[in-house]
Biopython code that builds the backbone (N, CA, C, O; Angstrom):
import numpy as np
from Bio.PDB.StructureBuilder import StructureBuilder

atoms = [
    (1, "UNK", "N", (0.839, -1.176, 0.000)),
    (1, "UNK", "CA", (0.000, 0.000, 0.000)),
    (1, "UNK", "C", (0.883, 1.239, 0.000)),
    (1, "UNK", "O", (2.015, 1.209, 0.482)),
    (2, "UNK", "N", (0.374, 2.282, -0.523)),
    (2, "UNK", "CA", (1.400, 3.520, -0.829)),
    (2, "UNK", "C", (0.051, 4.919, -0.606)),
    (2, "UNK", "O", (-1.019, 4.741, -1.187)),
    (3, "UNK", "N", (0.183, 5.796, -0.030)),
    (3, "UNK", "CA", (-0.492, 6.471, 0.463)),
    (3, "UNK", "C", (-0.835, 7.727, -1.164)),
    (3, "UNK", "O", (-0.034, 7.947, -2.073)),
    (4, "UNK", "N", (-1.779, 8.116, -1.060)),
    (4, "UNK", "CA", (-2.019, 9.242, -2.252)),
    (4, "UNK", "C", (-2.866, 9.987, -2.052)),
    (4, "UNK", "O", (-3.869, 9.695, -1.400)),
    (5, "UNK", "N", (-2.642, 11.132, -2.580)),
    (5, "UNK", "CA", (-3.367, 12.599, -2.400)),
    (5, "UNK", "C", (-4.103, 13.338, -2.643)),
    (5, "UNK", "O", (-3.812, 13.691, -3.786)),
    (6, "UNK", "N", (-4.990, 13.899, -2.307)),
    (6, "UNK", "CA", (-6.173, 14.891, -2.927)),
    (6, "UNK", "C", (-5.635, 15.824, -2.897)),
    (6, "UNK", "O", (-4.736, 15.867, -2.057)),
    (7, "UNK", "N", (-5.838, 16.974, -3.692)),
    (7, "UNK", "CA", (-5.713, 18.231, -3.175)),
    (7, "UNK", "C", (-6.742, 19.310, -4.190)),
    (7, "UNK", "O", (-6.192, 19.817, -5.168)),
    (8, "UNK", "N", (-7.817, 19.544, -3.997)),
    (8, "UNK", "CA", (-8.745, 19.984, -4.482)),
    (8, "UNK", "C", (-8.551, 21.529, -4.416)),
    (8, "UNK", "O", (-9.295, 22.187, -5.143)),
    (9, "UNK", "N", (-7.546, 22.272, -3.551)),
    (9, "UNK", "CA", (-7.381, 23.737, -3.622)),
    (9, "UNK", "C", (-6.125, 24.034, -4.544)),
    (9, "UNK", "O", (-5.944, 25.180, -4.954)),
    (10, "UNK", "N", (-5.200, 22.934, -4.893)),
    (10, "UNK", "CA", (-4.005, 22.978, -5.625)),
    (10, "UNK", "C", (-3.368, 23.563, -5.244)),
    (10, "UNK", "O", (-2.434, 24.010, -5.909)),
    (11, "UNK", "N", (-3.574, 23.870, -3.899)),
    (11, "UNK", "CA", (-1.982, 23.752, -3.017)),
    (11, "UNK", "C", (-0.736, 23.391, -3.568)),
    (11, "UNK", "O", (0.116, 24.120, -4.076)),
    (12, "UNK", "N", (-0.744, 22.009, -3.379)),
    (12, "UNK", "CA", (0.339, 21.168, -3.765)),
    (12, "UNK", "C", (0.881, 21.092, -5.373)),
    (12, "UNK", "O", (2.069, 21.072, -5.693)),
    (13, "UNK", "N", (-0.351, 21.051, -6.371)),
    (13, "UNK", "CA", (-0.246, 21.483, -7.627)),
    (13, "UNK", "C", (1.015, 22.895, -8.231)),
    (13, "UNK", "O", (1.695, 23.083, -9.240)),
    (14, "UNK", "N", (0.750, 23.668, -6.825)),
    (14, "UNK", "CA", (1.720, 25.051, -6.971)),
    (14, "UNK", "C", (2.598, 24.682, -6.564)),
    (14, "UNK", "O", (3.558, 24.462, -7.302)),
    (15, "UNK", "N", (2.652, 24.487, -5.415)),
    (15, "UNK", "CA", (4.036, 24.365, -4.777)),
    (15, "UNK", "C", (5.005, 22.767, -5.396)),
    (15, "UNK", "O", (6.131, 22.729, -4.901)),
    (16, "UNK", "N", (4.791, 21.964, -6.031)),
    (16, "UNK", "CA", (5.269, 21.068, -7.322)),
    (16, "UNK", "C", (5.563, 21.942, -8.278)),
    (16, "UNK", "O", (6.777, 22.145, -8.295)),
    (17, "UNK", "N", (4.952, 22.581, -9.126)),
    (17, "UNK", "CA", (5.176, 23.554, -10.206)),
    (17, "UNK", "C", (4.361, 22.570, -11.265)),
    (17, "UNK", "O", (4.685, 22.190, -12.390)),
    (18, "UNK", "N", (3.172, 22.302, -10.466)),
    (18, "UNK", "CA", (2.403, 21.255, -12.166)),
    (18, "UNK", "C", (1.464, 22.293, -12.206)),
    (18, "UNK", "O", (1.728, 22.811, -13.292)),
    (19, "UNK", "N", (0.658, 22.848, -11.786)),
    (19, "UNK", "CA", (-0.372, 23.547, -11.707)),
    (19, "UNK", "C", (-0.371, 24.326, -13.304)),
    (19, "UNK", "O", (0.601, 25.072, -13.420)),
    (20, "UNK", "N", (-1.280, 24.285, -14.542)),
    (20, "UNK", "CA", (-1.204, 24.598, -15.253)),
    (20, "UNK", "C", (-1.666, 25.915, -15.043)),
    (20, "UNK", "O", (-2.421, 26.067, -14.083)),
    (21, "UNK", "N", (-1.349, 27.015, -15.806)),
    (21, "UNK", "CA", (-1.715, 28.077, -15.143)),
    (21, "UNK", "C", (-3.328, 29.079, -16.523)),
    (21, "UNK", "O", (-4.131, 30.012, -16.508)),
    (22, "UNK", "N", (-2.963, 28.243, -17.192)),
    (22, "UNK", "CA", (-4.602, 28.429, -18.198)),
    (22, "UNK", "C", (-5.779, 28.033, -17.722)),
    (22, "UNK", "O", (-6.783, 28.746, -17.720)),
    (23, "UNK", "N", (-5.716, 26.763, -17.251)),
    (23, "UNK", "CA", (-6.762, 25.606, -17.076)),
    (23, "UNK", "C", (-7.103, 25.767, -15.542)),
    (23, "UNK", "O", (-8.211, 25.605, -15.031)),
    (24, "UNK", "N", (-5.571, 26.224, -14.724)),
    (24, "UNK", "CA", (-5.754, 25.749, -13.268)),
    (24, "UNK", "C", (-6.063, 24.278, -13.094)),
    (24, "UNK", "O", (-6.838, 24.083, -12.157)),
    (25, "UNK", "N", (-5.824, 23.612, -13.487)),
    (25, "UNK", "CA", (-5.881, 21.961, -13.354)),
    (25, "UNK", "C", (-4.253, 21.327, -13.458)),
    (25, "UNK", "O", (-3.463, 21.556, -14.374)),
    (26, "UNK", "N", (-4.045, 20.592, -12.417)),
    (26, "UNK", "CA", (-2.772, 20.220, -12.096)),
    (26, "UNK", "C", (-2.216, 18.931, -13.743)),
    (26, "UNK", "O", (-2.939, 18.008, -14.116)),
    (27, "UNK", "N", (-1.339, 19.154, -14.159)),
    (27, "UNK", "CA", (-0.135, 18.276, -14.800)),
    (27, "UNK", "C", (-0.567, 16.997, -14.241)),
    (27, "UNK", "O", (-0.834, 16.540, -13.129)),
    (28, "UNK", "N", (-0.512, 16.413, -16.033)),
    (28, "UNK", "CA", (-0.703, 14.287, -15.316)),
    (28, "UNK", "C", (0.952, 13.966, -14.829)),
    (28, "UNK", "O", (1.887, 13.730, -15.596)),
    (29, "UNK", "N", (0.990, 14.020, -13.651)),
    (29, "UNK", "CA", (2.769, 13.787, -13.283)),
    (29, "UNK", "C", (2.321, 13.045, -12.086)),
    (29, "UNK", "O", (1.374, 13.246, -11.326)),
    (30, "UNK", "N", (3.528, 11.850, -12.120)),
    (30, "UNK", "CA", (3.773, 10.951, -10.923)),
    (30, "UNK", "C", (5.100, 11.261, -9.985)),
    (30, "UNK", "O", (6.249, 11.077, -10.385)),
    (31, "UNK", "N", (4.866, 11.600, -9.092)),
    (31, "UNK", "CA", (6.399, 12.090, -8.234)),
    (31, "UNK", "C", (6.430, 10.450, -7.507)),
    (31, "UNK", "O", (5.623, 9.710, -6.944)),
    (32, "UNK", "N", (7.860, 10.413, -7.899)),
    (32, "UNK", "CA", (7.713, 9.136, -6.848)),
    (32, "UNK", "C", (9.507, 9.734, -5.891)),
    (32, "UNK", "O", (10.603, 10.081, -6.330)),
    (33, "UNK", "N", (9.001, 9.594, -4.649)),
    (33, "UNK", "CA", (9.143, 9.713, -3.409)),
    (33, "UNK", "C", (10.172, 8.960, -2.355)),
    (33, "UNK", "O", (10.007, 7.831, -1.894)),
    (34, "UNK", "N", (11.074, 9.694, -2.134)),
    (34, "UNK", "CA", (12.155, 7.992, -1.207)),
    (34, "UNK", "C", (11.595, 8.276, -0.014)),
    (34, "UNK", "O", (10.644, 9.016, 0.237)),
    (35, "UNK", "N", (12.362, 7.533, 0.798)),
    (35, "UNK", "CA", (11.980, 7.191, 2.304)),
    (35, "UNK", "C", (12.438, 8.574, 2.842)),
    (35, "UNK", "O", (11.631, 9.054, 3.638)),
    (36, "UNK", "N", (13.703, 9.441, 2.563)),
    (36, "UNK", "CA", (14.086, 10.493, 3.043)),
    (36, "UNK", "C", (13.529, 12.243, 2.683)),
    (36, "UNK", "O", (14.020, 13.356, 2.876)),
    (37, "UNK", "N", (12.045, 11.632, 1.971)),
    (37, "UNK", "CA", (11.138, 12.447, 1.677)),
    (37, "UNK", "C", (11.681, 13.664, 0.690)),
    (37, "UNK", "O", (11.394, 14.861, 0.709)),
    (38, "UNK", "N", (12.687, 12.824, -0.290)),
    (38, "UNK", "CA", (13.122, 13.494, -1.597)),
    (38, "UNK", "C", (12.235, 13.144, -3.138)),
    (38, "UNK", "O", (11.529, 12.148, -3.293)),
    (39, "UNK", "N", (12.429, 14.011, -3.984)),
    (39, "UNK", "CA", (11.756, 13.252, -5.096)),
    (39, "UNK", "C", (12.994, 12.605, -5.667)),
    (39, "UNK", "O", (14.095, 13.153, -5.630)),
    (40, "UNK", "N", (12.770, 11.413, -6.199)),
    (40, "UNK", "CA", (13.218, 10.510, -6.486)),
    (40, "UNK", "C", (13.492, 10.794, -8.214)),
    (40, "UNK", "O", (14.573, 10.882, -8.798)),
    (41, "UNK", "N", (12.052, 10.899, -8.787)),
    (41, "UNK", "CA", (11.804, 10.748, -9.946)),
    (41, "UNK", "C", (10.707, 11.198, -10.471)),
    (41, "UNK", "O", (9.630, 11.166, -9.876)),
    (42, "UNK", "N", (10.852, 11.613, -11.511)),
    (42, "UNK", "CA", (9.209, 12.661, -11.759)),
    (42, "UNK", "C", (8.679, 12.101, -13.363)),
    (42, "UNK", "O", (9.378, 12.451, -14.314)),
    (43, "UNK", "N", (7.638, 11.371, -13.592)),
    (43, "UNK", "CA", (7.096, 10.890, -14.605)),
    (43, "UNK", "C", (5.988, 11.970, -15.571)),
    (43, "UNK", "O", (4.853, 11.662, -15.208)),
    (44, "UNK", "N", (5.938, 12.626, -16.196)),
    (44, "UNK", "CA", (4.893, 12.973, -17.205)),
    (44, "UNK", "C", (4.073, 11.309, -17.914)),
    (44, "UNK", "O", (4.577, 10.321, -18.447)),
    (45, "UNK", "N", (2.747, 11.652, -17.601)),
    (45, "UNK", "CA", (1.783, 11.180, -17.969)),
    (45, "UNK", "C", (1.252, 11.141, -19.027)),
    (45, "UNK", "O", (0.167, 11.688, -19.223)),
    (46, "UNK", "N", (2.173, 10.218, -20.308)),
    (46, "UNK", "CA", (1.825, 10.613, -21.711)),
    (46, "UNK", "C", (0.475, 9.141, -22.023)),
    (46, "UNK", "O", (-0.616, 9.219, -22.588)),
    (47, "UNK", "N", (1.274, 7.739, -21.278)),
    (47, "UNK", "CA", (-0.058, 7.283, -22.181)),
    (47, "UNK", "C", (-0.169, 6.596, -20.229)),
    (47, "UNK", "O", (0.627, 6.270, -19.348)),
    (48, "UNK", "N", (-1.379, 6.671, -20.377)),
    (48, "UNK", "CA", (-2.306, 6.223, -19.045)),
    (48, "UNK", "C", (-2.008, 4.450, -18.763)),
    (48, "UNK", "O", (-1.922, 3.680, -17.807)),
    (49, "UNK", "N", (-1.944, 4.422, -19.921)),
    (49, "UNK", "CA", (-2.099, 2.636, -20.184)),
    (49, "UNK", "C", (-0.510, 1.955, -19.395)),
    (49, "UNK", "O", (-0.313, 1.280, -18.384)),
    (50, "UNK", "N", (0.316, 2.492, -20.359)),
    (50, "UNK", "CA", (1.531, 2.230, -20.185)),
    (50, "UNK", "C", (2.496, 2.793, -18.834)),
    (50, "UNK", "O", (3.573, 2.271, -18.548)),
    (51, "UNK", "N", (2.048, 3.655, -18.269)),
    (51, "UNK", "CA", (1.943, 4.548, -17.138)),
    (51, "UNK", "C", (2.729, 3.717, -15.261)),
    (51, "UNK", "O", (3.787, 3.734, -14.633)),
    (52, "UNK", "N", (1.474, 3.186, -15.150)),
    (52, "UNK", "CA", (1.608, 1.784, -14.129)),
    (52, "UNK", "C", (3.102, 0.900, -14.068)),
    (52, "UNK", "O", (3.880, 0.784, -13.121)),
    (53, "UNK", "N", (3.149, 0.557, -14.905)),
    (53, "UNK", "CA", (3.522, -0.418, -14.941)),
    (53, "UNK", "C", (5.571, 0.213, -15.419)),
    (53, "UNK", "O", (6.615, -0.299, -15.016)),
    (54, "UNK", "N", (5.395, 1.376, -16.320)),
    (54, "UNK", "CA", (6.583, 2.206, -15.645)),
    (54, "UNK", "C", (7.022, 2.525, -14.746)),
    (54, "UNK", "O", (8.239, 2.554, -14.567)),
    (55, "UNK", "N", (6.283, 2.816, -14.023)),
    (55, "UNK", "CA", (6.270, 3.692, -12.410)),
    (55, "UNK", "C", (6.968, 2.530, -11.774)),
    (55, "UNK", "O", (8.177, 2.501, -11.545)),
    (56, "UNK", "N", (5.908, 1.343, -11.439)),
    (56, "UNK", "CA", (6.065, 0.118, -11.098)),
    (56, "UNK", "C", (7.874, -0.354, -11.421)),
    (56, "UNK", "O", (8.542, -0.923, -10.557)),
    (57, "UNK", "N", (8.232, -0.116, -12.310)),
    (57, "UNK", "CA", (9.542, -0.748, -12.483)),
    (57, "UNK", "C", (10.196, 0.022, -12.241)),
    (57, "UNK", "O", (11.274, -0.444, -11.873)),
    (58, "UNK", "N", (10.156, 1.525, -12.228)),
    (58, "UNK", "CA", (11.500, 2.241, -11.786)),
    (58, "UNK", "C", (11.511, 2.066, -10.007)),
    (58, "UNK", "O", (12.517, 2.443, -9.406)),
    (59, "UNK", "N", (10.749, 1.684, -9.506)),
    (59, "UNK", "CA", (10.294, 1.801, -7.807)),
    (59, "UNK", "C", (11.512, 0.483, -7.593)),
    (59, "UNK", "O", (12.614, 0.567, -7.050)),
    (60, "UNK", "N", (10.828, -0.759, -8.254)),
    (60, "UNK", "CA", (11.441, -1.821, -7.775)),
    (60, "UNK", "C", (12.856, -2.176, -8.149)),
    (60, "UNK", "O", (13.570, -3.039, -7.639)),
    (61, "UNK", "N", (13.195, -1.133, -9.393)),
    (61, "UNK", "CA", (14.895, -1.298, -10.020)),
    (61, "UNK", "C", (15.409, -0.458, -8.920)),
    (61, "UNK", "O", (16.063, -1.183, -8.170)),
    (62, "UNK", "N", (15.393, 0.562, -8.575)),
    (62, "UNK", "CA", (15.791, 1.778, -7.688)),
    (62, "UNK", "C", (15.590, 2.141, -6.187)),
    (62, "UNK", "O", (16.284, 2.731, -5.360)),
    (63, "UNK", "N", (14.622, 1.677, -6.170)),
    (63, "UNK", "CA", (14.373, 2.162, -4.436)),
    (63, "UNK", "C", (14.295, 1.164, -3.672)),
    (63, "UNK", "O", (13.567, 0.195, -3.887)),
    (64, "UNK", "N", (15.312, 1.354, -2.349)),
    (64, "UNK", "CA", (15.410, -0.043, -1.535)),
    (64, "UNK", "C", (14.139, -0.600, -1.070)),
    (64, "UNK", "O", (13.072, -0.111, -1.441)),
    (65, "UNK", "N", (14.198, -1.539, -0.324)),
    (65, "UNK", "CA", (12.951, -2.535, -0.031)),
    (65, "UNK", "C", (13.168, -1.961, 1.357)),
    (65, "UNK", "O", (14.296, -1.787, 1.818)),
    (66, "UNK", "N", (12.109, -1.689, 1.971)),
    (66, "UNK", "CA", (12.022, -1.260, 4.041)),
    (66, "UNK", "C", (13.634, -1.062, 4.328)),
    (66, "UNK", "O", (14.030, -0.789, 5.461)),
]
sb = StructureBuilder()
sb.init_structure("model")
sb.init_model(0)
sb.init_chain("A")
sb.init_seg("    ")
for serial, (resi, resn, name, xyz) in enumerate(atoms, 1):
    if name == "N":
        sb.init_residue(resn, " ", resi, " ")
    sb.init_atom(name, np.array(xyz, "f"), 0.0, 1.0, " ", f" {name:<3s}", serial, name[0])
structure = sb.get_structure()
């Protein structure tokens, strides 16, 4: 299990720098996160499909286990 976020005022949208600033609707981006609460790695969200299962493999090539 991996914890995930709402943020309906786009708070966080700003302070990331996804926040589109036409639309006001946050960037399809995956931050993925180490244990020492750095970003690790930052994904743009081109195809939804294929998406998962990227994410999924850079976590388990790269980031230690507990």
């Amino acid at each position: 299990m991996f914890p995930l976020l709402a943020d309906p005022g786009g708070t966080v949208a700003k302070a990331y720098d996804v926040l589109n600033p036409k639309n006001k609707l946050a960037k399809r981006v995956t931050f993925v996160i180490n244990k020492n609460g750095d970003i690790a790695k930052i994904f743009n969200v081109a195809k939804a499909g294929d998406h998962p299962q990227e994410v999924l493999d850079y976590v388990k090539k790269n980031l230690p286990k507990n």
